[in-house]
C-alpha positions in Angstrom: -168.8 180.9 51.6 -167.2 183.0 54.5 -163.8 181.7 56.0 -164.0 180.8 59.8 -161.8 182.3 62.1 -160.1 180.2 64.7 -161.0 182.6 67.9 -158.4 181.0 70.2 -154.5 180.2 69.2 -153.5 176.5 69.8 -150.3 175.7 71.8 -148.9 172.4 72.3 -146.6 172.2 75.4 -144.1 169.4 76.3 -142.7 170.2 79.6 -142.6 167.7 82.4 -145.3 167.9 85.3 -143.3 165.1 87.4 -141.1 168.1 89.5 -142.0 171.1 90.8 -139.7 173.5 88.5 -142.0 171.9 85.7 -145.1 172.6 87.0 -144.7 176.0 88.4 -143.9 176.6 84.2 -146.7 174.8 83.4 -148.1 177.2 85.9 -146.8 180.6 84.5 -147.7 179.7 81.0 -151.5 179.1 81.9 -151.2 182.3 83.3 -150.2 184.1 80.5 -152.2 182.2 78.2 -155.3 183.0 80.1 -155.0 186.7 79.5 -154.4 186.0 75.6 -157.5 183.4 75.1 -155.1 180.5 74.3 -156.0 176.6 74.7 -153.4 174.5 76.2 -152.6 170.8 74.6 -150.5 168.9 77.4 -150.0 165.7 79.2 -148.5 164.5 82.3 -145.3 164.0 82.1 -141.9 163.2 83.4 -138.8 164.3 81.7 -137.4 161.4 79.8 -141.3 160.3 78.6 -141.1 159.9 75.1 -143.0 162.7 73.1 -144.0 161.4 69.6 -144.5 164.7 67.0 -147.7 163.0 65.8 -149.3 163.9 69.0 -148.7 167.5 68.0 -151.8 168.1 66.1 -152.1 170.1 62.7 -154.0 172.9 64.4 -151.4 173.8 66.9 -150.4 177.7 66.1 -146.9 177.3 68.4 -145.0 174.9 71.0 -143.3 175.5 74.2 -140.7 172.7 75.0 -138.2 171.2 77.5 -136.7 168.5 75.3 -134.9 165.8 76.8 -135.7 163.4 74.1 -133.1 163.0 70.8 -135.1 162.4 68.4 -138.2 164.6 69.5 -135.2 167.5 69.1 -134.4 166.7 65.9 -137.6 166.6 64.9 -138.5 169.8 66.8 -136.8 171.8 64.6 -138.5 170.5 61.2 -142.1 172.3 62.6 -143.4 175.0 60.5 -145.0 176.4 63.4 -142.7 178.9 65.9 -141.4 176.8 68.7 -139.7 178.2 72.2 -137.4 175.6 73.7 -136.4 176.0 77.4 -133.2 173.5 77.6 -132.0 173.5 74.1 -130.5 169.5 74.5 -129.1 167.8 71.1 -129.1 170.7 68.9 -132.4 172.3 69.7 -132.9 176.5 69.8 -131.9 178.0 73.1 -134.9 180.7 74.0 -135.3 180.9 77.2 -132.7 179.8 79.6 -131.9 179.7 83.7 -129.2 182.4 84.0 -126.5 180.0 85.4 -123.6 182.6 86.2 -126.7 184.6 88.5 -127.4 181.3 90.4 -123.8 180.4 90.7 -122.8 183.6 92.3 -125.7 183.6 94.4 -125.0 180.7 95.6 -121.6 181.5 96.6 -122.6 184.9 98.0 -124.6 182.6 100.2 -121.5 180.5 101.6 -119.5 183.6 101.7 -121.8 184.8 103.6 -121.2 181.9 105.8 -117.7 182.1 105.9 -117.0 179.1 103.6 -114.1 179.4 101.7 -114.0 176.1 100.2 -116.6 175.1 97.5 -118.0 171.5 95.6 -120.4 170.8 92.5 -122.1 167.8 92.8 -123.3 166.0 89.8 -125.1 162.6 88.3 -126.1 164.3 84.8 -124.3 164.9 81.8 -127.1 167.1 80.8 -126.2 170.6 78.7 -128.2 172.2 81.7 -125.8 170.5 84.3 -122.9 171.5 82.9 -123.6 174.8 82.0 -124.0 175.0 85.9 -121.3 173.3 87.2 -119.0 175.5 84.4 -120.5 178.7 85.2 -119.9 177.6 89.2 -116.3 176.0 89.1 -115.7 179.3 87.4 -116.6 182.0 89.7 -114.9 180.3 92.6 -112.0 179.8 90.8 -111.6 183.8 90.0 -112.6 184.1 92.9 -109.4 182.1 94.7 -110.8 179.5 96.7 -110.9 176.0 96.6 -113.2 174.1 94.5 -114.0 170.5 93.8 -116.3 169.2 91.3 -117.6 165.2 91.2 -119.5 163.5 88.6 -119.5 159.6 89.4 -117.8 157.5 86.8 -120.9 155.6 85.3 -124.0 157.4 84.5 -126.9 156.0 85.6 -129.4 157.5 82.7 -131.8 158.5 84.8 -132.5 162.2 87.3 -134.0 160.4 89.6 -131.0 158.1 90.6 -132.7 155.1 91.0 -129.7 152.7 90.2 -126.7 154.0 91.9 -123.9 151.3 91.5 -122.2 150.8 94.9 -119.1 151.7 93.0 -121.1 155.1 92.2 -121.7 155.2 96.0 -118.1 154.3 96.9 -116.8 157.1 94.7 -119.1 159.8 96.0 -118.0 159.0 99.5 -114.4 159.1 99.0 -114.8 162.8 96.8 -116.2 163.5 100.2 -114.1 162.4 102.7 -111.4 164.1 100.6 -112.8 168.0 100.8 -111.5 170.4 103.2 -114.2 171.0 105.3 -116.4 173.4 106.2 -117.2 172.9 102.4 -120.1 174.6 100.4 -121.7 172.1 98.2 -123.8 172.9 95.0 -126.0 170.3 93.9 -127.3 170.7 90.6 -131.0 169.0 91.6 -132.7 168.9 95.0 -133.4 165.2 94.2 -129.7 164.3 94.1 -129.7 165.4 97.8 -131.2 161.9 99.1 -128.1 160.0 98.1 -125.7 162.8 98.6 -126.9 162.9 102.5 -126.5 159.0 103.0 -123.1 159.5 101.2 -122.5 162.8 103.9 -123.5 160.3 106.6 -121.5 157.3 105.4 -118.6 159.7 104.8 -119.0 160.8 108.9 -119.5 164.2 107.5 -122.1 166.1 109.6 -124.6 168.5 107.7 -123.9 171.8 107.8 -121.3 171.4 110.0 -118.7 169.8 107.5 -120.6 170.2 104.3 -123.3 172.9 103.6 -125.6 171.9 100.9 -127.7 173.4 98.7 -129.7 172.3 96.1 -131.9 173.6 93.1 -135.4 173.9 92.1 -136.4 174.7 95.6 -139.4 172.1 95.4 -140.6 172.2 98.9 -142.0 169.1 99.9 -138.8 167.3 99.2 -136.7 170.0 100.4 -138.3 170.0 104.2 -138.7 166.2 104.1 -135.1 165.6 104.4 -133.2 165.6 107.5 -132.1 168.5 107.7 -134.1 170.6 105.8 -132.4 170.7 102.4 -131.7 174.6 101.2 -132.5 175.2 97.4 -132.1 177.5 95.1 -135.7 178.9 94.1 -135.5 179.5 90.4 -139.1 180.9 89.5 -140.6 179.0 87.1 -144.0 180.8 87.1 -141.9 183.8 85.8 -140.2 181.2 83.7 -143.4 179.9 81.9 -144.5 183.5 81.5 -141.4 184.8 79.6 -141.7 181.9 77.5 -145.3 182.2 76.9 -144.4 186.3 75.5 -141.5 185.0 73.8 -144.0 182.4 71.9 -146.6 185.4 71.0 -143.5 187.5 69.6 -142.6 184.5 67.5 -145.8 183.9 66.1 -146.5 187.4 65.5 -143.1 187.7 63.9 -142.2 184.6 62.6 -139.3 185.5 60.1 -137.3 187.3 63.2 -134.3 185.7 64.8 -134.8 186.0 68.7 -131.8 185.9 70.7 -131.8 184.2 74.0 -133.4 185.2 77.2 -131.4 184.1 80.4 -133.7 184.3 83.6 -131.8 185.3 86.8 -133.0 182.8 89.9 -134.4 184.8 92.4 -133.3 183.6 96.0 -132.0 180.4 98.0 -134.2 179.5 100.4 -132.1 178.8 103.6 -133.2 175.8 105.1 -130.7 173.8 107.8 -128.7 172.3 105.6 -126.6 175.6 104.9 -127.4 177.0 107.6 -123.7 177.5 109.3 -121.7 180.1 110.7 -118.2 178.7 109.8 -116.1 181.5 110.3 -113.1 180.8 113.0 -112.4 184.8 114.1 -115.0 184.7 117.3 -115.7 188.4 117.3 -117.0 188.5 113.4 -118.5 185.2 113.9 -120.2 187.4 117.0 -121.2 190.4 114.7 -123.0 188.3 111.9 -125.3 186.5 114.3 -126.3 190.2 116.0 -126.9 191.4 113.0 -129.0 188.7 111.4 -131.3 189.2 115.1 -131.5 192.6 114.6 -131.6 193.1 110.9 -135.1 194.2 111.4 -134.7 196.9 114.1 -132.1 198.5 111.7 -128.7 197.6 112.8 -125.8 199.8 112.1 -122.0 198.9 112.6 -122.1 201.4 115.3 -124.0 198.9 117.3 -122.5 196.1 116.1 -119.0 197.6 117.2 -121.0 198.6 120.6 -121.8 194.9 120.6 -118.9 193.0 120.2 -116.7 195.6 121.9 -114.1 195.8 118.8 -113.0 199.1 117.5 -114.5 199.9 114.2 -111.2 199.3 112.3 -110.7 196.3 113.5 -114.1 195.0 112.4 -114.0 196.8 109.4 -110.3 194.9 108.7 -111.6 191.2 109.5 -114.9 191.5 107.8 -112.8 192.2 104.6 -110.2 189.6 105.6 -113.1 187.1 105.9 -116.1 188.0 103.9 -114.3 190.4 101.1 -117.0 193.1 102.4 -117.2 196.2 104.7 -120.2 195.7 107.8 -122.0 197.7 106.1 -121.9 196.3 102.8 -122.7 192.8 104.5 -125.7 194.5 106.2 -127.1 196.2 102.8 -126.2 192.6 101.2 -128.5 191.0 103.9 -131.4 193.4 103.9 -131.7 193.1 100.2 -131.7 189.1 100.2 -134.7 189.6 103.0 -136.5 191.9 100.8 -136.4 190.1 97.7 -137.7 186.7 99.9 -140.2 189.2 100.8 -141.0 190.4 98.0 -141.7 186.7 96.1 -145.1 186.7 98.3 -147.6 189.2 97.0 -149.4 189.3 100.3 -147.1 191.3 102.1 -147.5 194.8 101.8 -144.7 197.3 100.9 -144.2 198.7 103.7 -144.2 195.3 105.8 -141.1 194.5 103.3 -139.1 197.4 104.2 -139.7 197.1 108.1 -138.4 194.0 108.0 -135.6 194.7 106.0 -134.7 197.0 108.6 -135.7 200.4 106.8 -137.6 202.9 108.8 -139.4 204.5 105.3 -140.9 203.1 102.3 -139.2 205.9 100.4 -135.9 205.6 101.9 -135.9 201.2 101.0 -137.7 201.9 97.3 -134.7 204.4 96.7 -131.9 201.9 98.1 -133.6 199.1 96.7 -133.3 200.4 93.1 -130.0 201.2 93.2 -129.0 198.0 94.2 -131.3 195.4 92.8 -131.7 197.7 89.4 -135.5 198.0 89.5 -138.1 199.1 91.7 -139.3 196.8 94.6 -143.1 196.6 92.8 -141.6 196.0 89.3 -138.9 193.2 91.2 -142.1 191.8 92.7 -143.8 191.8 89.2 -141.0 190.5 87.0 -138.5 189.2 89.5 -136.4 192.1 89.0 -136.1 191.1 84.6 -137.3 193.5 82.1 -139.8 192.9 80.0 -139.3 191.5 76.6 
């Protein structure tokens, strides 16, 4: 009697479909597993949906998780099949991770950038994922030297989605704000938080951006351009996300007696919406200089022009943009045409050499070499693996 070979490898997924970081990993897997012949078991989900291990059938050859759920972690761990866990709560593996110190000091590039020198982390969740954020955040500022403020009301509610803020929970939040030095660059760890945090902002008589530049995470659109203003988030990639997981999983099961260490995924832009979208530096002639060079980015602005511009000597520019924004003009002018290009760079329907026009380089040649010498990669590999190497 011959043997009959499964022609397809099995893989169970428990990730939540309720958010848009969720589903662009759902997204990324699929992807990958469409290239490899796999067959998906998954349901909709939310994050704190209970998962019972009996739904993981006996045929299933590995398991991609986000586990919010106690005893589904414990049990996690007990499978005999290879597993690749993407939050690592209660004592689960850590596999693949958001790279937390890369989106905290993009973030504060981004108020630097700005001219915000004072800095907040917002927080309702006690989750290992929110912490490591607010740790690796509250850390960089503080090297840094600025001021920095983090607030986590006193009673969890249990529950992302905030749906039973106590109006002492409410009362707190508004007195943390009132409290900042303002202009004040605030990192929320979840572009849902941002609902209550605005009517907070609003009770508070803070104005957005003006007193308090917000910006959140996950970048999930809808949600994001629905608020008023338009809520800035960081875009974290989750289709790359779901891919690296997915590769990790067909190394584990082709090796299943290796240790793996973990893989920490850089985010790859905030998308600058209203909400952080201030200029809130006091000296008028660099406040002058950032706003010509952000409308002329494109047309390939040097500080020659700028200096033309603004009608400052080149010293005196050079002295206050280092005063103010720790960088030389023309360091703040490479910084900005590299953020642009990596935007750029996310949507595959742009050609090269569209990219690099509007990044203000007049050859393809010329931005690939300046691009890889910054960023670390080429601008097609950045486009292909969001600037991570392959595992």
């Amino acid at each position: 009697m011959s043997i009959q070979i499964k022609p397809y490898r099995k893989i169970f997924l428990v990730v939540e479909t309720t958010n848009h970081f969720g589903r662009n990993i759902v997204e990324g897997i699929a992807q990958y597993a469409l290239e490899r012949h796999w067959r998906l078991d998954f349901r909709q989900r939310g994050c704190f949906d209970p998962v019972h291990l009996e739904t993981i059938t006996s045929d299933v050859d590995g398991v991609i998780s986000r586990t919010f759920d106690r005893r589904f972690a414990q049990k996690l761990m007990q499978l005999r099949v290879p597993v690749v866990e993407l939050v690592g709560e209660y004592g689960a593996p850590q596999d693949v991770l958001i790279d937390e110190t890369a989106l905290s000091q993009m973030v504060i590039n981004h108020f630097r950038e700005r001219g915000i020198e004072n800095f907040g982390a917002f927080s309702d969740v006690r989750a290992i994922w929110s912490v490591r954020r607010m740790n690796a955040f509250k850390e960089l500022v503080s090297k840094a030297g600025f001021f920095y403020s983090e607030f986590i009301p006193s009673r969890h509610s249990g529950n992302f989605l905030l749906p039973n803020w106590t109006s002492k929970q409410e009362r707190d939040t508004i007195s943390w704000i009132i409290k900042l030095p303002k202009p004040c660059g605030i990192l929320l760890c979840q572009d849902i938080q941002a609902k209550r945090f605005y009517e907070c902002c609003l009770d508070a008589g803070a104005r957005i951006p003006e007193d308090v530049a917000v910006v959140g995470n996950e970048n999930d659109r809808w949600f994001c351009e629905a608020l008023s203003p338009p809520l800035s988030s960081v875009e974290q990639n989750g289709v790359q996300f779901g891919m690296v997981a997915a590769q990790l999983l067909e190394q584990k099961m082709a090796c299943p007696e290796k240790t793996f260490e973990p893989i920490y995924l850089p985010p790859s832009h905030v998308q600058v919406r209203q909400s952080s979208n201030i200029t809130a530096i006091k000296d008028e002639d660099v406040r002058e200089a950032i706003a010509y060079i952000r409308e002329h980015l494109s047309q390939g602005v040097k500080p020659e022009d700028v200096v033309n511009h603004v009608n400052v000597s080149i010293r005196k520019l050079q002295r206050e943009f280092k005063r103010l924004l720790g960088v030389t003009p023309q360091q703040f002018i490479l910084n900005m045409q590299m953020t642009v290009a990596k935007q750029l760079l996310l949507d595959s329907r742009i050609s090269l050499r569209a990219v690099s026009e509007a990044a203000g380089f007049n050859s393809v040649e010329y931005f690939t070499r300046v691009f890889t010498r910054e960023i670390g990669c080429s601008p097609g590999r950045y486009r292909e693996g969001k600037g991570r190497e392959k595992i």
